[in-house]
C-alpha positions as CSV (number, residue, x, y, z in Angstrom):
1,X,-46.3,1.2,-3.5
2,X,-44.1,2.1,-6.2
3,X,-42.4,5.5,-6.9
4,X,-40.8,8.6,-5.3
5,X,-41.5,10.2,-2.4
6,X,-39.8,13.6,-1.7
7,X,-39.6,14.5,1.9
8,X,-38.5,17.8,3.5
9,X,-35.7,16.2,5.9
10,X,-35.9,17.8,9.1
11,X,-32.5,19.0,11.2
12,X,-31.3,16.3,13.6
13,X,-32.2,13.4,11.4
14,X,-30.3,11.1,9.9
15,X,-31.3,9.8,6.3
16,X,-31.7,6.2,7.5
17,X,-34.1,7.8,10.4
18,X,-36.5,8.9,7.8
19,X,-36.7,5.9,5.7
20,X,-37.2,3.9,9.0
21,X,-39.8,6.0,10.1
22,X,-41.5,5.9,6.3
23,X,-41.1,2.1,5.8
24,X,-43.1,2.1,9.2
25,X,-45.6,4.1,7.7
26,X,-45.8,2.6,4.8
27,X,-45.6,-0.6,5.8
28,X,-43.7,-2.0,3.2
29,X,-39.6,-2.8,3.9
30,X,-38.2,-2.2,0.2
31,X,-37.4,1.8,0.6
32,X,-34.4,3.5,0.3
33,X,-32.9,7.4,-0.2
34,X,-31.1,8.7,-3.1
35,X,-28.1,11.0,-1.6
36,X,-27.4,10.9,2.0
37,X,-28.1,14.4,4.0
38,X,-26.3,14.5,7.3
39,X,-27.9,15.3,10.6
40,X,-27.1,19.1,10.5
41,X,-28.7,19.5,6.9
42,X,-32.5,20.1,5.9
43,X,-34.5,19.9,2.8
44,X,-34.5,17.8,-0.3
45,X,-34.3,14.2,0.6
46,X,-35.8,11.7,-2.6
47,X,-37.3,8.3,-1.1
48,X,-37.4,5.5,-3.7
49,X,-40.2,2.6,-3.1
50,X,-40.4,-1.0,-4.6
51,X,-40.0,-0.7,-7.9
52,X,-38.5,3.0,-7.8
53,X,-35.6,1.8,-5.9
54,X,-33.7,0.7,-9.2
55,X,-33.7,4.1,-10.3
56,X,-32.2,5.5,-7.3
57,X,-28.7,6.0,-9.3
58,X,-30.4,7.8,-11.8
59,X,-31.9,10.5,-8.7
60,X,-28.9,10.5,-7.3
61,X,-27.1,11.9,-10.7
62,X,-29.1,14.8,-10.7
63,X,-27.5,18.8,-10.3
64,X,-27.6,19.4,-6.3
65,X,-28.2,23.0,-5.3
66,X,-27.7,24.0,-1.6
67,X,-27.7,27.0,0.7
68,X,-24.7,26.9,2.7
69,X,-23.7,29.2,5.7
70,X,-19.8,29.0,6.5
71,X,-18.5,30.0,9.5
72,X,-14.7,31.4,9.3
73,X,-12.2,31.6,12.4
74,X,-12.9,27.7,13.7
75,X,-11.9,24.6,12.1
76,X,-13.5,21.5,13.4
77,X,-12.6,18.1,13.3
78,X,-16.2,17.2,11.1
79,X,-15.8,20.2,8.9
80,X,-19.1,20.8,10.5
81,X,-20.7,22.6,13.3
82,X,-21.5,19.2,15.1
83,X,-17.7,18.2,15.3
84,X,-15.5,19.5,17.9
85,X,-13.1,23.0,17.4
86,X,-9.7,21.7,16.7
87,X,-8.4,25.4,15.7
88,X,-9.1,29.1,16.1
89,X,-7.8,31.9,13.8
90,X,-8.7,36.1,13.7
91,X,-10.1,36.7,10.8
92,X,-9.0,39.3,8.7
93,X,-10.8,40.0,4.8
94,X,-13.7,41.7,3.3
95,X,-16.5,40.5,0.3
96,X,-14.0,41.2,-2.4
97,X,-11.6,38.3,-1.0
98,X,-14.3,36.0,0.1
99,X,-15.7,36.0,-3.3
100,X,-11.9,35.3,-4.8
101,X,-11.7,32.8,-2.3
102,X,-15.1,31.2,-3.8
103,X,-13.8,30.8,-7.5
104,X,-11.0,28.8,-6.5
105,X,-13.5,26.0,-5.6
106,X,-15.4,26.3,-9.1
107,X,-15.0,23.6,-11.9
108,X,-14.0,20.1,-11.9
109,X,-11.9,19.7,-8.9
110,X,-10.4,17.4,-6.8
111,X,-11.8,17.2,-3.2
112,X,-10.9,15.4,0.1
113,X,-13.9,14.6,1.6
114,X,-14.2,15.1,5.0
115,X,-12.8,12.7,7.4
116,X,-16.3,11.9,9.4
117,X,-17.6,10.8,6.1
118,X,-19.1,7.2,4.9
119,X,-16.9,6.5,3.0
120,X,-15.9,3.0,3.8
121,X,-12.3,2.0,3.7
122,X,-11.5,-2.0,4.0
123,X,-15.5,-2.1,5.0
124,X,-15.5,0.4,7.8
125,X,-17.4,3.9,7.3
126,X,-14.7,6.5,7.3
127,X,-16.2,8.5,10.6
128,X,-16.3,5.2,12.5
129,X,-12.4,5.1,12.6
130,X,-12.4,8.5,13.4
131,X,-14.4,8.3,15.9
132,X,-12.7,5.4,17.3
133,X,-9.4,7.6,17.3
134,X,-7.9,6.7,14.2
135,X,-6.2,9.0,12.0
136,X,-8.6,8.8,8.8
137,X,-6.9,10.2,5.6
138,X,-9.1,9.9,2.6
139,X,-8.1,10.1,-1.3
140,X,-9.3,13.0,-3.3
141,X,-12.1,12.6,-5.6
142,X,-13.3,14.4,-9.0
143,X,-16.3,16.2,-8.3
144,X,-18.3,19.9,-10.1
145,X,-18.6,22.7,-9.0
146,X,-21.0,24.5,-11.3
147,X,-21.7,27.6,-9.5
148,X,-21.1,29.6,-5.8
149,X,-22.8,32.6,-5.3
150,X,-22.1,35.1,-2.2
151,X,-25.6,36.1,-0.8
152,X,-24.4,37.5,1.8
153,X,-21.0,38.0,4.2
154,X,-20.9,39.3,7.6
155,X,-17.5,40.1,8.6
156,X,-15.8,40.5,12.2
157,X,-16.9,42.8,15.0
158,X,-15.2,44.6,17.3
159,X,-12.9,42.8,19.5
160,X,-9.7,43.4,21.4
161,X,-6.7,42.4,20.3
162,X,-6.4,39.1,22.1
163,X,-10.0,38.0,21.1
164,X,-10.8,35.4,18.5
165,X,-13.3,37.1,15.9
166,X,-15.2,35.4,13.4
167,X,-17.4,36.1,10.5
168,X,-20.1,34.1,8.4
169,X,-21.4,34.2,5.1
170,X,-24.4,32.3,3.2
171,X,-23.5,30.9,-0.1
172,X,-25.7,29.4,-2.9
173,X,-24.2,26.3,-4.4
174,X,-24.5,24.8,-7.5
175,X,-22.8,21.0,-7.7
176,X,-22.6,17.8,-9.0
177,X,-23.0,14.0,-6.7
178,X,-20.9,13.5,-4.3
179,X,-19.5,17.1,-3.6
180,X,-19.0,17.5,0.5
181,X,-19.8,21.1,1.2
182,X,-18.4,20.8,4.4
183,X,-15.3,20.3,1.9
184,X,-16.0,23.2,0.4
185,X,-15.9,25.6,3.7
186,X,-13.1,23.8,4.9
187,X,-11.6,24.7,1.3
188,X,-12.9,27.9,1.3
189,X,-11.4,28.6,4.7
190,X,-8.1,27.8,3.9
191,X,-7.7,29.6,0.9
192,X,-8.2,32.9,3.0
193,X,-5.9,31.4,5.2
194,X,-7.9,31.0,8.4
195,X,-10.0,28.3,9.6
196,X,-14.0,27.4,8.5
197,X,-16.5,25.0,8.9
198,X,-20.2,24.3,7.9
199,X,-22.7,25.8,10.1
200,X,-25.4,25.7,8.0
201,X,-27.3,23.6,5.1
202,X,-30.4,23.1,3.3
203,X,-30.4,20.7,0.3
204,X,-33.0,23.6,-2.1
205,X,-32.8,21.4,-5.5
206,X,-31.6,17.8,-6.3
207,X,-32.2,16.7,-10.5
208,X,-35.8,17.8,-10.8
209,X,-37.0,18.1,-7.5
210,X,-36.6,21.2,-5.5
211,X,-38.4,22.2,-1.7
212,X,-41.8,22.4,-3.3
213,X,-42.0,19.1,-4.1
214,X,-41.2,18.1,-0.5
215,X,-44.1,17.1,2.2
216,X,-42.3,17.9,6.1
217,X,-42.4,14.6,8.4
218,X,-44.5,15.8,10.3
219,X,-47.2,16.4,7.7
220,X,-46.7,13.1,6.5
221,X,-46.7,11.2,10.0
222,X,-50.3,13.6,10.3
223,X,-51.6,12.3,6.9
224,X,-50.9,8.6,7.2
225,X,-52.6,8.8,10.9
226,X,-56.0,10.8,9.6
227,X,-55.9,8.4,5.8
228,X,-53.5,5.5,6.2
229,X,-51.2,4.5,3.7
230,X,-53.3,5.8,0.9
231,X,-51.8,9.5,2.2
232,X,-48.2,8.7,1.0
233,X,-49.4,7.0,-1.7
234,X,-50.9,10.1,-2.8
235,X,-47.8,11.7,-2.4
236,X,-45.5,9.7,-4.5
237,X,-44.2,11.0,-8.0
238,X,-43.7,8.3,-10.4
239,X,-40.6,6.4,-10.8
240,X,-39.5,7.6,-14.2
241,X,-39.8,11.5,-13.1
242,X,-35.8,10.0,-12.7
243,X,-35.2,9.9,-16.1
244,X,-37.6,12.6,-17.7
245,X,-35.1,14.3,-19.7
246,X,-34.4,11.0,-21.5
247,X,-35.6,10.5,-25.1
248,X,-38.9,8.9,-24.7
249,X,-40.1,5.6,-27.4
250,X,-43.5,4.3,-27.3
251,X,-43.1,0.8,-28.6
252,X,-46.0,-1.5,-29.5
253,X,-46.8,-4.6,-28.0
254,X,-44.7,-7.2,-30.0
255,X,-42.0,-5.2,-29.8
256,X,-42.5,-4.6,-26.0
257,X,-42.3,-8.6,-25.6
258,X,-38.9,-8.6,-26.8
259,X,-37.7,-5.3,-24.9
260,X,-38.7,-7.0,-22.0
261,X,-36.8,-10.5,-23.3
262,X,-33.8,-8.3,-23.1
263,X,-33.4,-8.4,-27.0
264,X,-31.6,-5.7,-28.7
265,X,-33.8,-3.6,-31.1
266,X,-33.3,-0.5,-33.8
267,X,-34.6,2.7,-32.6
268,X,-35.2,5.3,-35.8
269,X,-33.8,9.0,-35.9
270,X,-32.3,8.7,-32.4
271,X,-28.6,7.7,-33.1
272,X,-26.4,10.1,-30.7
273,X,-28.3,9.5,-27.6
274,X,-26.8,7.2,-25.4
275,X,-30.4,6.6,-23.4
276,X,-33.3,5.9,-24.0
277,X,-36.7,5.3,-21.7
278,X,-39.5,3.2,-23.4
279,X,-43.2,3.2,-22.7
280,X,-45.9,1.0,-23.5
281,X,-49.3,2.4,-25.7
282,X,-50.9,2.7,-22.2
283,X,-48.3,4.8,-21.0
284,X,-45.8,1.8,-18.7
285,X,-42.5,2.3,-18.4
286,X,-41.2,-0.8,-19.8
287,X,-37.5,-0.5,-20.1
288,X,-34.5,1.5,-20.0
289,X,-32.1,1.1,-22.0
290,X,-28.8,2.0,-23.3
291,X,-27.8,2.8,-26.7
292,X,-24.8,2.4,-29.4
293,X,-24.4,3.4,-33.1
294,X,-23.7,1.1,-35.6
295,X,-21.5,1.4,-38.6
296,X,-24.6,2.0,-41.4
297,X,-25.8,4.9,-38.6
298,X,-28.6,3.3,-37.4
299,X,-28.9,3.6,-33.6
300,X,-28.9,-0.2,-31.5
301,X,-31.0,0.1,-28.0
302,X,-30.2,-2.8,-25.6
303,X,-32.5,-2.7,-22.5
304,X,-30.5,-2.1,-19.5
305,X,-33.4,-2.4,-16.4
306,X,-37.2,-3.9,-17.4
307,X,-40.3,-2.9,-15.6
308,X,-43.7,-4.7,-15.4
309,X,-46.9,-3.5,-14.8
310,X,-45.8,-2.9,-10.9
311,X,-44.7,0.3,-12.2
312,X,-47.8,1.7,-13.4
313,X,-49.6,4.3,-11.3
């Protein structure tokens, strides 16, 4: 089977737990995610299979958008509600702040991803060392921000004066790969000057697949026991969905043979784009490729990855 397969992750699973159980019900081995989700977080999780898998990079550069709920007053050692409350704080602003608070984090930034992260440093994942007790200090890395929306803030109750109070809000996140949003509550947090971690996400949109292209687990697992493998079949979108804002060429079939040689060719009234997906006159996807401008203005296409007829669904 060849394509991608977008799956509803459920809470308390990791990533590799739903491929695992998919490549059992699939019964094929070459499967693979595009953008981990940690245990805490549900929603849009994009399987690639056979063929799809060498478009994974191109999934995983899509826009993210997430609903987020920080909680404010606790910092945690995993920037998440899963990690273990390392600080306590009152908490002490209204909407107004929170929102001020919010468009400090928006633009290209710099952030420090979260120490229980997997990022690997000399080959271990980053949460391993900190788990094993090691003080994990990671560099800061360029990521987007696009958009953070405040849908809603609940602020302290009532409490004496030697109480801890705290207060939560849900936020609507627009971002590019690789943002943490546990980063971004533990951001958030400090720039009101009290602790905050994650205690909440759901992955809503990632590139061109949002929630309503998902299938749960558990309707899957159902399908593939009352149809066999010919349920997630059914279910798979095909591979280039990854690159369908891309210029699209239809090529014919001489020229196709040297696409797929890897030979460079001349693609008309295209010059400017730096990528470009080409099809076959049945409708394959027979290469990506990549593109340059020459000096006379006439635009070069080199193919980058070549697909066969596996492809083809």
């Amino acid at each position: 089977m060849n394509g991608i397969l977008a799956i509803d992750k459920p809470y308390g699973w990791t990533s590799h737990d739903v491929v695992a159980r998919v490549r059992k019900l699939a019964r094929q081995k070459r499967i693979g995610h595009a953008g981990t989700l940690d245990p805490m977080a549900t929603g849009v999780l994009l399987l690639c299979l056979g063929e799809a898998t060498r478009l994974s990079d191109m999934l995983m550069d899509g826009v993210k958008w997430y609903l987020a709920r920080i909680e404010f007053g606790a910092r945690t050692d995993t920037d998440d509600a899963l990690g273990t409350v390392v600080e306590t704080s009152s908490v002490d602003f209204d909407a107004v702040a929170l929102v001020q608070a919010l468009q400090t984090q928006i633009g290209s930034i710099m952030q420090i991803p979260p120490s229980y992260a997997a990022i690997k440093r000399d080959g271990i994942p980053a949460y391993k060392r900190a788990r094993a007790g090691e003080s994990v200090e990671l560099a800061a890395k360029p990521v987007a921000i696009y958009s953070l929306q405040l849908l809603r803030y609940q602020g302290p109750g009532v409490a004496d004066a030697a109480a801890q109070v705290s207060a939560e809000a849900d936020v609507l996140v627009c971002c590019s790969k690789g943002t943490y949003i546990r980063s971004l509550a533990r951001d958030v947090g400090a720039a009101l000057g009290c602790g905050a971690h994650l205690s909440g996400l759901r992955r809503l949109a990632s590139g061109t697949f949002s929630t309503r292209d998902c299938r749960s687990m558990e309707a899957l697992e159902r399908e593939a026991v009352e149809h066999g493998v010919q349920a997630l079949e059914a279910r798979l979108e095909p591979p280039d969905r990854a690159v369908s804002g891309w210029p699209a060429l239809v090529a014919g079939e001489q020229l196709n043979q040297r696409i797929r040689s890897g030979a460079t060719f001349v693609v008309p009234g295209l010059a400017g784009r730096p990528s470009i997906r080409s099809y076959d006159d049945r409708g394959r996807l027979v290469a990506l490729t990549s593109t340059f401008t020459a000096a006379d203005g006439t635009c070069i296409a080199h193919p980058d990855k070549v697909f066969g007829r596996a492809e083809a669904r």
